[in-house]
HTML snippet that shows the backbone in 3Dmol.js (N, CA, C, O; Angstrom):
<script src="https://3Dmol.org/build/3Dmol-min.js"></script>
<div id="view" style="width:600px;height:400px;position:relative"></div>
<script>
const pdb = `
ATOM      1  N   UNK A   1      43.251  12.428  30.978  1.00  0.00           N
ATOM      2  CA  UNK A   1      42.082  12.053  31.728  1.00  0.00           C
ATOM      3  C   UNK A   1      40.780  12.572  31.113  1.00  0.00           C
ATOM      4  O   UNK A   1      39.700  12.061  31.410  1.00  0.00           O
ATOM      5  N   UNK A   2      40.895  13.641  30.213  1.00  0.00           N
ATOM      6  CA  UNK A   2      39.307  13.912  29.728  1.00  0.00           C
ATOM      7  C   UNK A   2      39.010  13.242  28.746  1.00  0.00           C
ATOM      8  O   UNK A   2      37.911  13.411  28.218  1.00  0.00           O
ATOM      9  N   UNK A   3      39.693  12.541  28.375  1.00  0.00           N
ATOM     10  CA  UNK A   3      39.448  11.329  27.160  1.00  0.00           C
ATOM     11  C   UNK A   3      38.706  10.928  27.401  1.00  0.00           C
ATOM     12  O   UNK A   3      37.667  10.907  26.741  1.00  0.00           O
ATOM     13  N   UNK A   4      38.941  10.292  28.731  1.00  0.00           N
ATOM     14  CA  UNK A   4      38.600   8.762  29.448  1.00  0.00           C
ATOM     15  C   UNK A   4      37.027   9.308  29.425  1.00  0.00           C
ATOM     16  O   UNK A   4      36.116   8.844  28.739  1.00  0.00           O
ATOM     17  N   UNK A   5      36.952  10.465  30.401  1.00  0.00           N
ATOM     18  CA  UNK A   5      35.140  10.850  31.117  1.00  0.00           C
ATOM     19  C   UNK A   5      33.944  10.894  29.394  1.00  0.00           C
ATOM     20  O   UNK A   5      32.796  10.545  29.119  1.00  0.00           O
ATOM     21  N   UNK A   6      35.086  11.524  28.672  1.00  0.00           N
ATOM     22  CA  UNK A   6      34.292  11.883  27.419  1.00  0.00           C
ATOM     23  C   UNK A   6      33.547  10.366  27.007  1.00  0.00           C
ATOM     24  O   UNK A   6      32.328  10.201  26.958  1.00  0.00           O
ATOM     25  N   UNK A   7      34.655   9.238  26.708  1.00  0.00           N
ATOM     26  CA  UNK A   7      34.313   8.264  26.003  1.00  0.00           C
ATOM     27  C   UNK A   7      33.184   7.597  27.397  1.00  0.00           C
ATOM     28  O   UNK A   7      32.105   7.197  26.960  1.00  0.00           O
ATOM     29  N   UNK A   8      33.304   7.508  28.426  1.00  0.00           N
ATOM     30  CA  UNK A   8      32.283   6.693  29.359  1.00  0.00           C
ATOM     31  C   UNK A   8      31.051   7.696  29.198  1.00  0.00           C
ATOM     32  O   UNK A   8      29.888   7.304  29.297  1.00  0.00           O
ATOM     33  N   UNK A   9      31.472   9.283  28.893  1.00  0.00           N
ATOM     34  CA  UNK A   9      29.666   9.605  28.885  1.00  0.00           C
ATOM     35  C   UNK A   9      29.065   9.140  27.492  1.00  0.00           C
ATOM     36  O   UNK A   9      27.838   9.089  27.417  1.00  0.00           O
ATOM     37  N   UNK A  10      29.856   8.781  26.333  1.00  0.00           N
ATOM     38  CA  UNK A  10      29.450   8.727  25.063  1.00  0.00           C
ATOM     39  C   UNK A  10      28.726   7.200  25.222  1.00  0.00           C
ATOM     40  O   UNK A  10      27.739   6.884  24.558  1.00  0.00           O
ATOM     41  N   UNK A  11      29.513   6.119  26.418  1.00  0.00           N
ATOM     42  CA  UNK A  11      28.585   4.794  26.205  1.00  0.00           C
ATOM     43  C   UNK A  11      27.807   5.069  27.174  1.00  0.00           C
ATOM     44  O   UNK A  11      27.282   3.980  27.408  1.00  0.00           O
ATOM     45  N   UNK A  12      27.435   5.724  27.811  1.00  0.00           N
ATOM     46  CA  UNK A  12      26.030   6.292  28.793  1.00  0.00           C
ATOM     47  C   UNK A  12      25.426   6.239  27.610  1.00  0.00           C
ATOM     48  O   UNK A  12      24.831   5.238  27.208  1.00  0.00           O
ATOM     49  N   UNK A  13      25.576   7.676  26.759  1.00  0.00           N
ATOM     50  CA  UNK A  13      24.615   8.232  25.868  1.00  0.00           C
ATOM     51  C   UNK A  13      24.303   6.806  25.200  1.00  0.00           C
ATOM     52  O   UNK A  13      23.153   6.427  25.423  1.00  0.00           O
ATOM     53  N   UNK A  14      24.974   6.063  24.538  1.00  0.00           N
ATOM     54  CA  UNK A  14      24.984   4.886  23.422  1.00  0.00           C
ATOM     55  C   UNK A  14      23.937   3.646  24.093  1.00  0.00           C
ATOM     56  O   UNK A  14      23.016   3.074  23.509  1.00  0.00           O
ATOM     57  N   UNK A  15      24.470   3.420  25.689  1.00  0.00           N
ATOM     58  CA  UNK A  15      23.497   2.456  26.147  1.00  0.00           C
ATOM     59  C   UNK A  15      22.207   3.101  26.887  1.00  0.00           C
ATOM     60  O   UNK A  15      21.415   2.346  27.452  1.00  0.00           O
ATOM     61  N   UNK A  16      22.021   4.366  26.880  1.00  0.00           N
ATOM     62  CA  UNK A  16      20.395   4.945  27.146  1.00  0.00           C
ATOM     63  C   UNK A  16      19.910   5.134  25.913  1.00  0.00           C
ATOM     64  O   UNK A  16      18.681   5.121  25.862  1.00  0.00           O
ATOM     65  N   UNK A  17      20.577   5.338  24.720  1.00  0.00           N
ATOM     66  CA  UNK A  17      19.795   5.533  23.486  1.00  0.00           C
ATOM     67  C   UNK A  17      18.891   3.686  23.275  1.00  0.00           C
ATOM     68  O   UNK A  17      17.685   3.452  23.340  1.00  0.00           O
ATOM     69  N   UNK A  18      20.169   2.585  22.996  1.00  0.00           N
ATOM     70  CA  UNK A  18      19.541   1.249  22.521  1.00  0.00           C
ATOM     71  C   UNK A  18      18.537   1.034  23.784  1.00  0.00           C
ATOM     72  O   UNK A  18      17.578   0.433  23.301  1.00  0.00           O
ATOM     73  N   UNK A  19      18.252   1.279  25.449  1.00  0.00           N
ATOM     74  CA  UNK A  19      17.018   1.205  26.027  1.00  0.00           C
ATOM     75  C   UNK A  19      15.971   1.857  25.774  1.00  0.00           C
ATOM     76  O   UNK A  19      14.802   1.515  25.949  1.00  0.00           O
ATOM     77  N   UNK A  20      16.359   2.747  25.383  1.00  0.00           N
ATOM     78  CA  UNK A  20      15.272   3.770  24.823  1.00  0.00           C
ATOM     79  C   UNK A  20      14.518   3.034  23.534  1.00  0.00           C
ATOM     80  O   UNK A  20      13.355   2.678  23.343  1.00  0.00           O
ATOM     81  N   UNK A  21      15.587   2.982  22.839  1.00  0.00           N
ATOM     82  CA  UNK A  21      14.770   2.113  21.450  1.00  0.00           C
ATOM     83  C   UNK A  21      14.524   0.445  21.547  1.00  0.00           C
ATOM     84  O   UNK A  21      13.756   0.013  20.687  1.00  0.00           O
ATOM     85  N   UNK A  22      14.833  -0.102  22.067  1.00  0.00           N
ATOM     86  CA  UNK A  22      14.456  -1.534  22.994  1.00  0.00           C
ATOM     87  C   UNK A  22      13.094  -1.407  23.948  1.00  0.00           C
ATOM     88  O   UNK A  22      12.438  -2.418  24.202  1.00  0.00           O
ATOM     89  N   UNK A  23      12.839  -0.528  24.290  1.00  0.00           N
ATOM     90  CA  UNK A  23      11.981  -0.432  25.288  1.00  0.00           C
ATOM     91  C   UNK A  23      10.430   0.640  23.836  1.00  0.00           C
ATOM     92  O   UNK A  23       9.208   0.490  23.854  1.00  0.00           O
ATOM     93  N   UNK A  24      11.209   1.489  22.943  1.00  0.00           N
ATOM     94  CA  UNK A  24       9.931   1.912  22.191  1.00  0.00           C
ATOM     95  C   UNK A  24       9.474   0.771  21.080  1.00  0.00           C
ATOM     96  O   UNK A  24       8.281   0.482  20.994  1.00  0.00           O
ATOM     97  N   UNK A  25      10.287   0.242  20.379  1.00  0.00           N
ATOM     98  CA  UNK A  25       9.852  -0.886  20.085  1.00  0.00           C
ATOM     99  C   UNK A  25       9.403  -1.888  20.223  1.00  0.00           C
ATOM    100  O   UNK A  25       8.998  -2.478  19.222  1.00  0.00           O
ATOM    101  N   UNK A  26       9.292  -2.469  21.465  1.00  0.00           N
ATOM    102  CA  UNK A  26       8.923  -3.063  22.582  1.00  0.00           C
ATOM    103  C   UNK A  26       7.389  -2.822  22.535  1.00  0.00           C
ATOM    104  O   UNK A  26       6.670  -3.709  22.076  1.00  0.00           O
ATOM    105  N   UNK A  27       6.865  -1.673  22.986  1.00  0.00           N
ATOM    106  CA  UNK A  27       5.573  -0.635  22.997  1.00  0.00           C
ATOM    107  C   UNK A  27       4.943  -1.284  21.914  1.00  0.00           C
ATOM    108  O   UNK A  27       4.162  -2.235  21.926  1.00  0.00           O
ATOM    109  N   UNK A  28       5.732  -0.149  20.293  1.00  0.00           N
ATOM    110  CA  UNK A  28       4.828  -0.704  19.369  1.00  0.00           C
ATOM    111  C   UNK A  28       4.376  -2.129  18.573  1.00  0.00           C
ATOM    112  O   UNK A  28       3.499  -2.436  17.766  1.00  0.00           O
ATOM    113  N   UNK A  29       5.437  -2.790  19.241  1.00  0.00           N
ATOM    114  CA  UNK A  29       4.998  -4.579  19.158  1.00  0.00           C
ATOM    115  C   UNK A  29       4.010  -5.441  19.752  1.00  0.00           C
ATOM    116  O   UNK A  29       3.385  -6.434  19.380  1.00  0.00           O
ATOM    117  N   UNK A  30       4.075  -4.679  20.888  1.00  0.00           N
ATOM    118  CA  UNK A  30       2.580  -4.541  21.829  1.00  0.00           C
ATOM    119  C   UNK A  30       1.306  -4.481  20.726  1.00  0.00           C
ATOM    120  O   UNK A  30       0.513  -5.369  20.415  1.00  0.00           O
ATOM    121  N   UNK A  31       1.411  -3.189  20.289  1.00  0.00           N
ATOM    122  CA  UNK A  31       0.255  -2.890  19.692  1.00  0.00           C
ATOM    123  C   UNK A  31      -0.152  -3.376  18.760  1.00  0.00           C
ATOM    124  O   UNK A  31      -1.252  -3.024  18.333  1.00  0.00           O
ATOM    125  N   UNK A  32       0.520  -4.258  18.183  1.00  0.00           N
ATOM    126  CA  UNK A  32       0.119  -4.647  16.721  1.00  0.00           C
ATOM    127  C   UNK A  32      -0.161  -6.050  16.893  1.00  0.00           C
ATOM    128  O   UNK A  32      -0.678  -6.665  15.960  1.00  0.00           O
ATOM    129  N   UNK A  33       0.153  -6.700  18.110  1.00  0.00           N
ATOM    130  CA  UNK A  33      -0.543  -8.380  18.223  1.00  0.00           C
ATOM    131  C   UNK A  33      -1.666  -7.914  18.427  1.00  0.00           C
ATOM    132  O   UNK A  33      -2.010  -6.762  18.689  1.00  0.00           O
ATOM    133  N   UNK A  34      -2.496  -9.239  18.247  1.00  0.00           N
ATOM    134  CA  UNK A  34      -4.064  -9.300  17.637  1.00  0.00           C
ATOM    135  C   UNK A  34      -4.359  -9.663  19.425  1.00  0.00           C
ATOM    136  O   UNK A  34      -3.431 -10.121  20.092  1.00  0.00           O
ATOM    137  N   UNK A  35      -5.658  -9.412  20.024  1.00  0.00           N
ATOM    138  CA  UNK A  35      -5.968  -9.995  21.711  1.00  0.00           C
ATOM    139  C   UNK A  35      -6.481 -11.451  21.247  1.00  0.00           C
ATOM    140  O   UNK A  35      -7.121 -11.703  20.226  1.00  0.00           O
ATOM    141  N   UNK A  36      -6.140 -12.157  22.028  1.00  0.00           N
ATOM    142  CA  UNK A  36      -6.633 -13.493  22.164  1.00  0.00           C
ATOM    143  C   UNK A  36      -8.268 -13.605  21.669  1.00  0.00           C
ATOM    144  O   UNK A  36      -8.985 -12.675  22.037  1.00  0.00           O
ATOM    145  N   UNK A  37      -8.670 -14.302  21.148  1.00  0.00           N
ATOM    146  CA  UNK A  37     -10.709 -14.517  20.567  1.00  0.00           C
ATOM    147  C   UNK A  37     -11.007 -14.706  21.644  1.00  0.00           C
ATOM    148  O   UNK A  37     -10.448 -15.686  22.137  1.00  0.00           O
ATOM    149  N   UNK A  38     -11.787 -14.093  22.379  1.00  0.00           N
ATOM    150  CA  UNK A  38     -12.793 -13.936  23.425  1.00  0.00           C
ATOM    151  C   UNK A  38     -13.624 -15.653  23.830  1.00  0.00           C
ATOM    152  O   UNK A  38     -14.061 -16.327  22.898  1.00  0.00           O
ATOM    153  N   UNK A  39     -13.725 -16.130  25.229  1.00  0.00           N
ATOM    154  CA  UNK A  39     -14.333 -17.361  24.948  1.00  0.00           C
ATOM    155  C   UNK A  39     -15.790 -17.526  24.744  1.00  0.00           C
ATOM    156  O   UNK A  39     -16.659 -16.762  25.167  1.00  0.00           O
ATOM    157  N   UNK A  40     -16.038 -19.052  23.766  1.00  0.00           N
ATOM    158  CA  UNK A  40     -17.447 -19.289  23.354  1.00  0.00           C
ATOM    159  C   UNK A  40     -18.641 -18.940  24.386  1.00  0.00           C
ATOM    160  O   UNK A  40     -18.608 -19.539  25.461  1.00  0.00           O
ATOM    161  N   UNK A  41     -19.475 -18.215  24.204  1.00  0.00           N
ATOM    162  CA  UNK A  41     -20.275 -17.690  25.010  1.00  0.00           C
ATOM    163  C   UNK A  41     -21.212 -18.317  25.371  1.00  0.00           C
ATOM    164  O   UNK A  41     -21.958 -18.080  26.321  1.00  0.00           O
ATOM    165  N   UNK A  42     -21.247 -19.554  24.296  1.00  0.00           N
ATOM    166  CA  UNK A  42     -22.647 -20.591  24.782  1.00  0.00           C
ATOM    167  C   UNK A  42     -23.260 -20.419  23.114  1.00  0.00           C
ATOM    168  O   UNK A  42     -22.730 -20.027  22.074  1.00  0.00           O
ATOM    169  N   UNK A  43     -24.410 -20.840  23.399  1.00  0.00           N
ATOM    170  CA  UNK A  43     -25.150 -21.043  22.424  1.00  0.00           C
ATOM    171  C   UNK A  43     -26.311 -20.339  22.137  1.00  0.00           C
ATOM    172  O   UNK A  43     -27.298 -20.482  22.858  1.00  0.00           O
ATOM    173  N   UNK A  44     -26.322 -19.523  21.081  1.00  0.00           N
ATOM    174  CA  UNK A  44     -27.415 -18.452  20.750  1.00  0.00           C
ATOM    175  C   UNK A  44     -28.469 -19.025  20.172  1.00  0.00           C
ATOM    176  O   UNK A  44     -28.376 -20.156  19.695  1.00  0.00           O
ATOM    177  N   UNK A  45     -29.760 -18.225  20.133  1.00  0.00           N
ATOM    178  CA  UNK A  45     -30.613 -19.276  19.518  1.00  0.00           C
ATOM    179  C   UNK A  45     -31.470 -17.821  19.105  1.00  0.00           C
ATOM    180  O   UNK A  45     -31.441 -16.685  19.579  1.00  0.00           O
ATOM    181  N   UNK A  46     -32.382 -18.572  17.771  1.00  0.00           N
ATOM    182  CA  UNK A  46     -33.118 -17.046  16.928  1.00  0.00           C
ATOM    183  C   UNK A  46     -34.324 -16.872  17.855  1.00  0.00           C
ATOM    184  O   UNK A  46     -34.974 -17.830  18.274  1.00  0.00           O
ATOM    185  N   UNK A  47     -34.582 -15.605  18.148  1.00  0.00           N
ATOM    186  CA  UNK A  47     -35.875 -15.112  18.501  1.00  0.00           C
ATOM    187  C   UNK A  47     -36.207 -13.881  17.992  1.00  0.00           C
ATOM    188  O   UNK A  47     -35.413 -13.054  17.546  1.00  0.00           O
ATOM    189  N   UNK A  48     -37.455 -13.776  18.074  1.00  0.00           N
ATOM    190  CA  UNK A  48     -38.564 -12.447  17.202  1.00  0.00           C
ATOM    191  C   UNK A  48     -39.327 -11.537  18.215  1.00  0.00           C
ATOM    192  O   UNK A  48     -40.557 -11.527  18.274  1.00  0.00           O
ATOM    193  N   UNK A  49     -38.281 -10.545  19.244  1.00  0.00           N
ATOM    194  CA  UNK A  49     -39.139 -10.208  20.359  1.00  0.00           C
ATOM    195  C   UNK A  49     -39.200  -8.459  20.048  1.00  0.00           C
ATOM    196  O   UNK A  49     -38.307  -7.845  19.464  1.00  0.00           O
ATOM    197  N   UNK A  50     -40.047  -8.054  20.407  1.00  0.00           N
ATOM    198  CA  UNK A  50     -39.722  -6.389  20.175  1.00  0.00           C
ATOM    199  C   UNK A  50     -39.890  -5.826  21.733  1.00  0.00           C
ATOM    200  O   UNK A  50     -40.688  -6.341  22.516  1.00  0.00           O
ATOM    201  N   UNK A  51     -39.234  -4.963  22.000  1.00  0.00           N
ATOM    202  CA  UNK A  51     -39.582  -4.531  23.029  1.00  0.00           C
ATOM    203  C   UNK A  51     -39.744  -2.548  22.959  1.00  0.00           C
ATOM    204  O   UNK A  51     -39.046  -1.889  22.188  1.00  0.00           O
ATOM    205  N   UNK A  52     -40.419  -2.130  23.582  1.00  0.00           N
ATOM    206  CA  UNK A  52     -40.438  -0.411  23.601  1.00  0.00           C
ATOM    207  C   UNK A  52     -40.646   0.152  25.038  1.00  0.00           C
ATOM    208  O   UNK A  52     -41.519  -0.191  25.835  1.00  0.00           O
ATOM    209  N   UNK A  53     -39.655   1.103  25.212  1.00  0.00           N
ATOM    210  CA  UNK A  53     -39.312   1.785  26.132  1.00  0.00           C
ATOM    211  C   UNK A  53     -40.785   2.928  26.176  1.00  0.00           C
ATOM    212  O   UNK A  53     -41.381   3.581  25.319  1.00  0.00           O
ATOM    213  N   UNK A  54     -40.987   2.652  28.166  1.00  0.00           N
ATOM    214  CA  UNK A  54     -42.212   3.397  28.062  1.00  0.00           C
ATOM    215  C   UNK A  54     -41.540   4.855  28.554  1.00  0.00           C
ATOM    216  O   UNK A  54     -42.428   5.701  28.656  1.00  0.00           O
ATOM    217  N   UNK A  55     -40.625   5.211  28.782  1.00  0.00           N
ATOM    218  CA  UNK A  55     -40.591   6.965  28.755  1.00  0.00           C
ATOM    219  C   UNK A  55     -39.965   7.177  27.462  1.00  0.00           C
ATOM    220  O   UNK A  55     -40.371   8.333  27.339  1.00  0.00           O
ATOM    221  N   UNK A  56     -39.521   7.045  26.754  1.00  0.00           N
ATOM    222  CA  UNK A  56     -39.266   7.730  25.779  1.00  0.00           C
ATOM    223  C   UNK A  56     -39.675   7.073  24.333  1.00  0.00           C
ATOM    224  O   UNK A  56     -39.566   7.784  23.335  1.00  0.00           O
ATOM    225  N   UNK A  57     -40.103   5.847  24.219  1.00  0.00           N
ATOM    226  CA  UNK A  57     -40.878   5.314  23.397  1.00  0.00           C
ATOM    227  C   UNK A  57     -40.029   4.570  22.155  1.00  0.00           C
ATOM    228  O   UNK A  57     -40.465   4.067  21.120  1.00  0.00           O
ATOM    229  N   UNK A  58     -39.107   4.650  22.484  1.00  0.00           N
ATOM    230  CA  UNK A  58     -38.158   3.694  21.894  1.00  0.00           C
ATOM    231  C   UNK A  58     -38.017   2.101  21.508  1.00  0.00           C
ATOM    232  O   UNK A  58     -37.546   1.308  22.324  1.00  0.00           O
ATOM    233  N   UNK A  59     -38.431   1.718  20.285  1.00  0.00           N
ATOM    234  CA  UNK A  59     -38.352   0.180  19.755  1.00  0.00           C
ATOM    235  C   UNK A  59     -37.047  -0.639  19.662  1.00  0.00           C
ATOM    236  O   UNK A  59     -36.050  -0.175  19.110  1.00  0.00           O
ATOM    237  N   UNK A  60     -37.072  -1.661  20.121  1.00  0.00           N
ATOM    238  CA  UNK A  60     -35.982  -2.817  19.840  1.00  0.00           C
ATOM    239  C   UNK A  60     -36.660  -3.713  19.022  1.00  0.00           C
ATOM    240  O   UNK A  60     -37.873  -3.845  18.853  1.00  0.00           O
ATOM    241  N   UNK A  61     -35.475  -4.466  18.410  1.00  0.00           N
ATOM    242  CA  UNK A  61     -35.999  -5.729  18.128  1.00  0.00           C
ATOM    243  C   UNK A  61     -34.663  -6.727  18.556  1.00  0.00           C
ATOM    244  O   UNK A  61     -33.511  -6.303  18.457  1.00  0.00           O
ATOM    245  N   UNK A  62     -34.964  -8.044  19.020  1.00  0.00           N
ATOM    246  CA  UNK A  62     -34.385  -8.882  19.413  1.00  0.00           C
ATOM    247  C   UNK A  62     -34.330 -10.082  18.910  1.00  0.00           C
ATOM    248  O   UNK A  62     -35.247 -10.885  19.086  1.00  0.00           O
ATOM    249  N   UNK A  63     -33.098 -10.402  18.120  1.00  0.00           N
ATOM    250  CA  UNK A  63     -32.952 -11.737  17.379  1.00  0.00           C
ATOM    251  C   UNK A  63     -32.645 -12.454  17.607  1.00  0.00           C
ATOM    252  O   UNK A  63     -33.319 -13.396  17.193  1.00  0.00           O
ATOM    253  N   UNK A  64     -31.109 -12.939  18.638  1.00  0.00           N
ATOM    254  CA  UNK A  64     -30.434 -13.649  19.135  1.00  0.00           C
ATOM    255  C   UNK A  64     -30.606 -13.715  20.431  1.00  0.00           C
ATOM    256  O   UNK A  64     -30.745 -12.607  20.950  1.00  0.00           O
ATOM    257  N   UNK A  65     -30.657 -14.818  21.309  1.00  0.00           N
ATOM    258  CA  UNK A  65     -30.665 -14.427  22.886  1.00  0.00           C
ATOM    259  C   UNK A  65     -30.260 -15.889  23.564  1.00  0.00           C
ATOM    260  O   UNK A  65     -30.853 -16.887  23.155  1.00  0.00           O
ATOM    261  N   UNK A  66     -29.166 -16.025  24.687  1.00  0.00           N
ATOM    262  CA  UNK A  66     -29.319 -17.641  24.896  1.00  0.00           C
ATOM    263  C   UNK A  66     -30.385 -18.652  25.245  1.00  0.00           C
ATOM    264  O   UNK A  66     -30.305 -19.880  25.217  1.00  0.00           O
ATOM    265  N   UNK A  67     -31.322 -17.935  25.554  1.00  0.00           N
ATOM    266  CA  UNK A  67     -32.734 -18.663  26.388  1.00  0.00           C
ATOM    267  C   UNK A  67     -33.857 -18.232  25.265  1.00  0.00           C
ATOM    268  O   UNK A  67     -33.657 -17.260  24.537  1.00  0.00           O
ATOM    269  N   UNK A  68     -34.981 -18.977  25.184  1.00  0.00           N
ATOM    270  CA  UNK A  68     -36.118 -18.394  24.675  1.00  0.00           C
ATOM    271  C   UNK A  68     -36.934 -17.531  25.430  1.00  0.00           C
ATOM    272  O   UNK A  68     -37.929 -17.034  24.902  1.00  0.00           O
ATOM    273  N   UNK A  69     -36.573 -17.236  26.866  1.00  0.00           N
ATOM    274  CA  UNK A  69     -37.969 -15.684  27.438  1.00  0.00           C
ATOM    275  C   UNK A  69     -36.423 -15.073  27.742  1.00  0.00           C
ATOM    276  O   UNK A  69     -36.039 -15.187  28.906  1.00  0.00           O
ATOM    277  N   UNK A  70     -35.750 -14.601  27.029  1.00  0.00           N
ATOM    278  CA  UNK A  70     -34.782 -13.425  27.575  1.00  0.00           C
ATOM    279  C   UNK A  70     -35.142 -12.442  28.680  1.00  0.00           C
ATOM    280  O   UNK A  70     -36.315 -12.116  28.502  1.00  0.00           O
ATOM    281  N   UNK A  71     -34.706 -11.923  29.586  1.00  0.00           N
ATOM    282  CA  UNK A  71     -35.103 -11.135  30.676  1.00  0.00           C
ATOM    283  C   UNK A  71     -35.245  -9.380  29.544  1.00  0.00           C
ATOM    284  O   UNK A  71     -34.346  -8.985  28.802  1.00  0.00           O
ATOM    285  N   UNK A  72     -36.285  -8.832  29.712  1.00  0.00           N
ATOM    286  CA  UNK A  72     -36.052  -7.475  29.053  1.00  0.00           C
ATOM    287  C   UNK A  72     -35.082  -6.677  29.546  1.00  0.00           C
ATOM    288  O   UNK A  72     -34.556  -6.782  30.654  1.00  0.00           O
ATOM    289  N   UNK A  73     -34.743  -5.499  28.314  1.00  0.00           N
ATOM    290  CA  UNK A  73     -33.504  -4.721  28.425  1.00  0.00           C
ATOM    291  C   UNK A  73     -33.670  -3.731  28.751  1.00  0.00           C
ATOM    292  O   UNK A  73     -34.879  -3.500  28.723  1.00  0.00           O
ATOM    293  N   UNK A  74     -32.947  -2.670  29.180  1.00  0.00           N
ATOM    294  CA  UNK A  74     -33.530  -1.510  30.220  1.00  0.00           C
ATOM    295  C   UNK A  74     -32.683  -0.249  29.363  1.00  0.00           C
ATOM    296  O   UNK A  74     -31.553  -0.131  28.889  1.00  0.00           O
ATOM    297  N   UNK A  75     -33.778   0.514  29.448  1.00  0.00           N
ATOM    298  CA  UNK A  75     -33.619   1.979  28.938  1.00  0.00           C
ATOM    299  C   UNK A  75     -34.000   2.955  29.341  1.00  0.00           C
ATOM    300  O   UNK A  75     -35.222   3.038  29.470  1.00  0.00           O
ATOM    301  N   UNK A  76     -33.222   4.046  29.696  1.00  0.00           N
ATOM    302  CA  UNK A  76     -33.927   5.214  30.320  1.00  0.00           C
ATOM    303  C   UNK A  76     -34.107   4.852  31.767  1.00  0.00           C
ATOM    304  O   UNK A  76     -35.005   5.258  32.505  1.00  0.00           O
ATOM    305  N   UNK A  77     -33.120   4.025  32.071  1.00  0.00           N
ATOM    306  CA  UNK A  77     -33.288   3.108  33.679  1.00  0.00           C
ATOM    307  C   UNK A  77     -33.981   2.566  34.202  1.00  0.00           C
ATOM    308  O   UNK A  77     -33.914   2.177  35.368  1.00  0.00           O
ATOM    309  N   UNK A  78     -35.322   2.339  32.960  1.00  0.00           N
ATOM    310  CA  UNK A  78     -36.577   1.587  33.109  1.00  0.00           C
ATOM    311  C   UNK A  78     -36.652   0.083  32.302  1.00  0.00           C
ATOM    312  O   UNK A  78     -36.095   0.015  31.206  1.00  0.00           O
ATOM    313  N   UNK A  79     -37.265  -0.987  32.789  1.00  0.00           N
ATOM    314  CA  UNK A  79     -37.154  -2.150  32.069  1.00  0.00           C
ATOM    315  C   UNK A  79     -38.389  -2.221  30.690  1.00  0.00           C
ATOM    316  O   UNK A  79     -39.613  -2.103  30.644  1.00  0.00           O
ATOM    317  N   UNK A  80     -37.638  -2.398  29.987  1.00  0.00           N
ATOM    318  CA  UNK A  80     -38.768  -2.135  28.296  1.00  0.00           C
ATOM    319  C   UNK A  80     -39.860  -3.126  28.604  1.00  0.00           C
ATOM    320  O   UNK A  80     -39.985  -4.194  29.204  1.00  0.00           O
ATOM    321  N   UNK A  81     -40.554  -2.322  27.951  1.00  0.00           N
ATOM    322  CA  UNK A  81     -41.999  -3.775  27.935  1.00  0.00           C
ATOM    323  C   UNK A  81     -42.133  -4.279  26.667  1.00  0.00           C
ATOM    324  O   UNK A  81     -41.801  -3.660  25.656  1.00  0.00           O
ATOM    325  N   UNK A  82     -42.799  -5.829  26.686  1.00  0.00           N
ATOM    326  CA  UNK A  82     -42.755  -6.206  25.159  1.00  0.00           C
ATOM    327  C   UNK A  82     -43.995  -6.107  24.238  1.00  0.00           C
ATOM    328  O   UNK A  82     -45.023  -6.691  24.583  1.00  0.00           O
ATOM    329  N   UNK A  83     -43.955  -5.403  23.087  1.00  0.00           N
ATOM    330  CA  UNK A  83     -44.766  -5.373  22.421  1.00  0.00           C
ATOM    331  C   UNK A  83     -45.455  -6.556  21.648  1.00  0.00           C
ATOM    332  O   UNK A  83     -44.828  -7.614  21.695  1.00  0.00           O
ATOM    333  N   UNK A  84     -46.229  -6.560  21.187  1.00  0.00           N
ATOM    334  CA  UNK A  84     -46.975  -7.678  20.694  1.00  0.00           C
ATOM    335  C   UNK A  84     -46.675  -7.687  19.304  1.00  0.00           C
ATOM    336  O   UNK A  84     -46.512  -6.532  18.911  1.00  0.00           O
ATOM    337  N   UNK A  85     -46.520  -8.645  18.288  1.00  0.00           N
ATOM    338  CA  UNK A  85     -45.931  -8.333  17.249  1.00  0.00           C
ATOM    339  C   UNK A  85     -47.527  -8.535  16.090  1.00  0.00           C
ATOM    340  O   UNK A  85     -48.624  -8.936  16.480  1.00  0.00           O
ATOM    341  N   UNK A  86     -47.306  -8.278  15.215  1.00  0.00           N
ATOM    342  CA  UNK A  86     -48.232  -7.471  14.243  1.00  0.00           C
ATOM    343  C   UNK A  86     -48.622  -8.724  13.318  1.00  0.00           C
ATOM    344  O   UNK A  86     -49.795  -9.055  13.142  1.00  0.00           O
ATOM    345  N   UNK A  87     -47.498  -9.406  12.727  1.00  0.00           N
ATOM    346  CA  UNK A  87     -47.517 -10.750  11.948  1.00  0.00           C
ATOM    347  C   UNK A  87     -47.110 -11.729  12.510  1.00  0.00           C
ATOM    348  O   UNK A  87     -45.886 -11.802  12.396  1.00  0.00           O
ATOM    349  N   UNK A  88     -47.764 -12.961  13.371  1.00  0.00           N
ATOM    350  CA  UNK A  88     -47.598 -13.950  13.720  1.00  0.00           C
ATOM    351  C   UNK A  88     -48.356 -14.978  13.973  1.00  0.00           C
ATOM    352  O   UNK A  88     -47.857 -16.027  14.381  1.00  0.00           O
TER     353      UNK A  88
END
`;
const viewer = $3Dmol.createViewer("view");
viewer.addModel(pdb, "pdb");
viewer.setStyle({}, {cartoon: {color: "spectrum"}});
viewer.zoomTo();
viewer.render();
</script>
C-alpha cells in the first residue's frame, strides 16, 4: 500500500508542476503581444500658437491641434494665456 500513496502524490506533484508552467507561460505570452493601435483620433491640422503660464512663466508651443482656436492648456492649475508671436 505505500507504493500506491507514493506514486498518486508523485502525479499531484507532476500535474501541479505542468499548471504551474501552463499557467507561467501563459503570463509571459501575455506580455509579449503587441496592444491593439489605438483608434484614429480624427484629423489634426498644423497650427503656430504659443502659450505662457502666468505663475510660473512657462512657454509652450503648439503645432498640431484638431480645431484651429484650440481651447488653452492649463498649468500650475491655471489656464495659459496666449502670447503674441514675434514673426508673422
Amino acid at each position: 500500500m505505500p507504493a500506491f500513496s507514493t506514486i498518486v502524490w508523485v502525479g499531484i506533484g507532476v500535474f501541479g508542476g505542468l499548471v504551474l508552467w501552463k499557467t507561467g507561460m501563459g503570463m509571459l505570452r501575455s506580455f509579449t503581444t503587441p496592444l491593439p493601435p489605438p483608434p484614429p483620433a480624427g484629423e489634426m491640422r498644423r497650427i503656430n500658437v504659443r502659450y505662457r503660464c502666468t505663475v510660473c512663466a512657462l512657454e509652450l508651443r503648439m503645432t498640431l491641434a484638431p480645431d484651429e482656436d484650440p481651447p488653452p492648456p492649463r498649468h500650475c492649475l491655471e489656464d495659459m494665456t496666449i502670447v503674441a508671436p514675434i514673426f508673422e
